[in-house]
N, C-alpha and C positions, 0 to 999 in steps of 0.2 A: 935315826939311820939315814946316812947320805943314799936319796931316791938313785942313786948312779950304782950304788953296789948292790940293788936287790936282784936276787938270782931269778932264773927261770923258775916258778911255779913255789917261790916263796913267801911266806906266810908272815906277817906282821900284827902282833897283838896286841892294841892298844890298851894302857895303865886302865886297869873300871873293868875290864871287859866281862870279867867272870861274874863282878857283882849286877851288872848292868842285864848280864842274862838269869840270874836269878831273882828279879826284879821282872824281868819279858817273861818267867815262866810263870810266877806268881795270878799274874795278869788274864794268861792266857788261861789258867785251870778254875780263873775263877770267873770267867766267859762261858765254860762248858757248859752247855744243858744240861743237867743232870737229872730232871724231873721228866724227860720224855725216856720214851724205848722205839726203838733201842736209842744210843743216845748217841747225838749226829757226831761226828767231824767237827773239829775247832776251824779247819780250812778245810774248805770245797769239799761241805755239807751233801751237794744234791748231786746223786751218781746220775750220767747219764746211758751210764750202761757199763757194766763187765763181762769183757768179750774173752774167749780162747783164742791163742793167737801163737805161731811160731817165729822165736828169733835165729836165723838163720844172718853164720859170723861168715862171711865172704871165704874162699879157699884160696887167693890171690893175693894178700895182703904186704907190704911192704915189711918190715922188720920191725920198723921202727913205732910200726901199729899191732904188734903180734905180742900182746902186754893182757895179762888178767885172760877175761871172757874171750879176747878177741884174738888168742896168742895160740890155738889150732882151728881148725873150721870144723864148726860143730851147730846142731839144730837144738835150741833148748825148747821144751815149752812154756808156755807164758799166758799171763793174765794183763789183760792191759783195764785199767779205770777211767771211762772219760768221766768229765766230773764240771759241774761250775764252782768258782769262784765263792760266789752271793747268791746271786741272783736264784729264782723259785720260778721263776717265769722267763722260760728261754730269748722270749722278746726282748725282752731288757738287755742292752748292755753289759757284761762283764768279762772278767778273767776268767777262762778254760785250760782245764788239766787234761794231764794224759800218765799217766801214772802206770808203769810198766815193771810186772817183779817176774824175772824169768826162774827156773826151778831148775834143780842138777847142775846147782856151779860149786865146783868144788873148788877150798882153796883158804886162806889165812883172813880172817875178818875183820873188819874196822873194828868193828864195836864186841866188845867181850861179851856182853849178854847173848851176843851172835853166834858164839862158839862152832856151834851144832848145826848152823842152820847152813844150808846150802839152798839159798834163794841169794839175786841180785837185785836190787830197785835203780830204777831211773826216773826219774820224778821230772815231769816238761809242765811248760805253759806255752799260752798262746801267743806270747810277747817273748822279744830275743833278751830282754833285758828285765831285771825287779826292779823295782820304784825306790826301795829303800838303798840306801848304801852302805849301811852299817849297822852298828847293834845298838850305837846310843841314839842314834835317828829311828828302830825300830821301837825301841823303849817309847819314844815321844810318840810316838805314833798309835803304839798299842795304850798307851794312858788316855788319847783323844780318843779311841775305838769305845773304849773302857766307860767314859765318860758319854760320851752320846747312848749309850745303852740304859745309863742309868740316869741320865735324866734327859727335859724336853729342855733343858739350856745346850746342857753338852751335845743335844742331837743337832742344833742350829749350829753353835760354834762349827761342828764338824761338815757343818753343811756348805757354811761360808766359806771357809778356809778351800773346800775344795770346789769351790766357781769362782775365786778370787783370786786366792793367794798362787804367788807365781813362785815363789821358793820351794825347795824341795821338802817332802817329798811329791807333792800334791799336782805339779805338772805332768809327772809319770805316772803319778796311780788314776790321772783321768784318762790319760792313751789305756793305760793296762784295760780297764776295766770298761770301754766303750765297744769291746770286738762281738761284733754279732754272728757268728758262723750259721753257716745253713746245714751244717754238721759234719761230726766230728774226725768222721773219715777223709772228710774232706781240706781240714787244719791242719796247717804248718807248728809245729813246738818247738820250744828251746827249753834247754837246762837253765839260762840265767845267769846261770853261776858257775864256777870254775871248779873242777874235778883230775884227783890226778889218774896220768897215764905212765906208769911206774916214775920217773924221775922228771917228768915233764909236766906242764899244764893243760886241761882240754876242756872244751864247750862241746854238748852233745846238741843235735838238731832232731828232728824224726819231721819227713818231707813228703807231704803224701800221694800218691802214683795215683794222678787225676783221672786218667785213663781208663783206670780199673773203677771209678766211684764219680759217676756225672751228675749235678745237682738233681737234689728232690725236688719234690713237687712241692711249690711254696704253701706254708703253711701259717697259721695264726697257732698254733696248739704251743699253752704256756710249756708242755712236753716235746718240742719238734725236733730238738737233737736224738733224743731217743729213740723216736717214732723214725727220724732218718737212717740212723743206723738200722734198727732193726726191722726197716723194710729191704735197706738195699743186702745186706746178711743171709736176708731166708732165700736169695736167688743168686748171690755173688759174693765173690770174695774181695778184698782190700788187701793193698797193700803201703808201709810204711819204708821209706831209702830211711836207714839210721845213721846218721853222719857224725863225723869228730872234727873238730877245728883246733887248730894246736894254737898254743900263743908263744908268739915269735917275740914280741917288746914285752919286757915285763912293765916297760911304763905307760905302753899306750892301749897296752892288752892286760890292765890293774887284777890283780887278784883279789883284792879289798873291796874294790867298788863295783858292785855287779850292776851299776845304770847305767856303766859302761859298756858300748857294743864296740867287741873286737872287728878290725877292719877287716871283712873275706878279701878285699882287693891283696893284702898281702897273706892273709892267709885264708884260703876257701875253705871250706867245708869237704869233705873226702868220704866218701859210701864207704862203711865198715860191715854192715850186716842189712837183711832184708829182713823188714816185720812182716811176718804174714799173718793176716785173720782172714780166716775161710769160710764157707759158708756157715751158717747158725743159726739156732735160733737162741737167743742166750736172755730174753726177757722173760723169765718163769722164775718161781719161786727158789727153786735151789742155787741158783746160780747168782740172783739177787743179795739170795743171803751169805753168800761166799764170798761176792762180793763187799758186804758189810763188814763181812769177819777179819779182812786182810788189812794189815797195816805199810803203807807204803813208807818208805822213810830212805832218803839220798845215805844215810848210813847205815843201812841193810846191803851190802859191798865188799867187796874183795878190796884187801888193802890197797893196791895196786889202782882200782879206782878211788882213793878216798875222797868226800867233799873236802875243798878247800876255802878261805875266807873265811870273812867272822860273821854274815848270814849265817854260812852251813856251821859252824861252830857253833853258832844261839840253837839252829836246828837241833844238833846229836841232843842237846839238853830237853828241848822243850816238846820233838817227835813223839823219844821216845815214851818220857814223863805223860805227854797227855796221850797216846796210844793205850800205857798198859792204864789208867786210869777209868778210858772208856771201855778197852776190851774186860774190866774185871767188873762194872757197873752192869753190863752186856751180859754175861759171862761169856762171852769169849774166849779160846785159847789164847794163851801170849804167847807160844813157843810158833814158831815161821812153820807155814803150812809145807808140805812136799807136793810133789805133780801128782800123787794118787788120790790128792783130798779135791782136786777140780771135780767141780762136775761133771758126768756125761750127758749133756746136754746137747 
């Protein structure tokens, strides 16, 4: 296809592509812990806390933002997961999550297994951009992951590769995975990745209101993210600006390639809703485990937001797959919690 005729928020799927993700899911379910309990996450394993939180959609919105969730002003509640990447010891370097599934969104579903469910997910990190740029760059990647696990060659090769090699994906998965935060209320996220807004394309942001959350007190605790939220929580509350970025070029604003950062000089970033998390205490047992139970996934969604790319396309296959795998090992419910299953906490 002539790169001149690709539309706004169009989708191009390269020849392989289906087999190349049943080859990334294969990979991926046979990484799973299976032998502990409960049994962790394939991605961003260590929670650093499941907090209550309300998303609050702006009452002022322009029209052409008045799409899905965001298309009357309404207060949903919400679960927000911060999360690492790898890492077990906050000191260390890594990629941090921010995993947000709001409740009472009524509406047409991406995903059929979804029918029923009235929850939304928004799945951020702490980088504007992922490392990988596609599915057959992901396939390569997760065979090196693959391999360093299972032997002490393939642990070197993957070691080299990333203090050497300058080719992708390994220059951005050293940025990704170097961000130390002093917590999590205090991190900036991005989606990554492209999402639609009814016939258009968008990047989500969540920008956090420093104001309301001043650094902790520094810490050595391999737990300091946790222990930061949940000091500054039991006496204050937080808040998140959640923003939309439209893409204006379809060529310089790639659907395909999310190590691509869209320019805010031609298009900023725009406040659509305010996350609020209020006071709490949310480190105790039920809520913990509420948190284990919930499956966050970019295709838990109102049509109208769908993931776009072939990232999120390898995602709908491999979320879902290793979600109900773990939640059935767990026992877990698969069907999407409601707001009356939150804790009161």
């Amino acid at each position: 296809m002539d790169p001149k005729s690709i539309g706004v928020g169009e989708e191009i799927v390269p020849p392989g592509e289906a087999e190349e993700i049943s080859r990334e899911l294969a990979i991926n379910l046979s990484l799973l812990n299976t032998k502990v309990r409960p049994v962790l996450r394939g991605e961003h394993p260590k929670s650093d806390g499941a907090v209550r939180a309300e998303f609050e959609v702006l009452d002022d919105l322009p029209e052409a933002l008045k799409i899905g969730v965001f298309r009357v002003p309404a207060r949903y509640p919400a679960v927000i997961r911060f999360s690492n990447g790898r890492a077990t010891d906050d000191n260390q370097g890594d990629i941090h999550g921010m995993a947000i599934k709001l409740f009472g969104v009524s509406g047409e579903r991406a995903l059929e297994s979804d029918r029923t469910a009235t929850t939304q997910d928004f799945v951020l990190a702490d980088d504007p951009v992922f490392f990988i740029k596609n599915v057959k760059e992901y396939l390569y990647f997760s065979r090196l992951v693959f391999q360093a696990r299972s032997s002490l060659w393939g642990k070197i090769v993957f070691i080299i590769k990333l203090i050497f090699s300058r080719s992708s994906p390994w220059p951005s998965l050293k940025r990704a995975i170097s961000k130390k935060p002093d917590s999590p209320l205090r991190t900036a996220f991005w989606s990554q990745t492209p999402y639609r807004l009814g016939e258009r394309a968008v990047k989500y942001h969540a920008r956090p209101d420093l104001s309301l959350t001043p650094a902790p007190a520094p810490s050595r605790s391999p737990n300091k993210l946790r222990i930061a939220t949940a000091e500054h929580l039991r006496e204050h509350e937080s808040s998140f600006d959640f923003m939309i970025q439209f893409q204006t070029d379809p060529i310089a604003d790639p659907i395909e390639d999310p190590t691509v950062i869209w320019d805010e000089n031609r298009s900023p970033f725009v406040k659509v809703a305010t996350l609020r998390i209020p006071r709490q205490v949310f480190d105790v047992e039920s809520m913990n485990a509420f948190g284990e139970r919930l499956s966050f996934n970019p295709w838990h969604t109102l049509v109208e937001h769908a993931p776009l790319g072939g990232i999120n396309r390898a995602r709908k296959a491999i979320y879902e797959a290793m979600s109900i795998k773990r939640r059935e090992l767990d026992g877990f419910p698969l069907d999407e919690p409601v707001a009356s299953d939150i804790p009161a906490v």
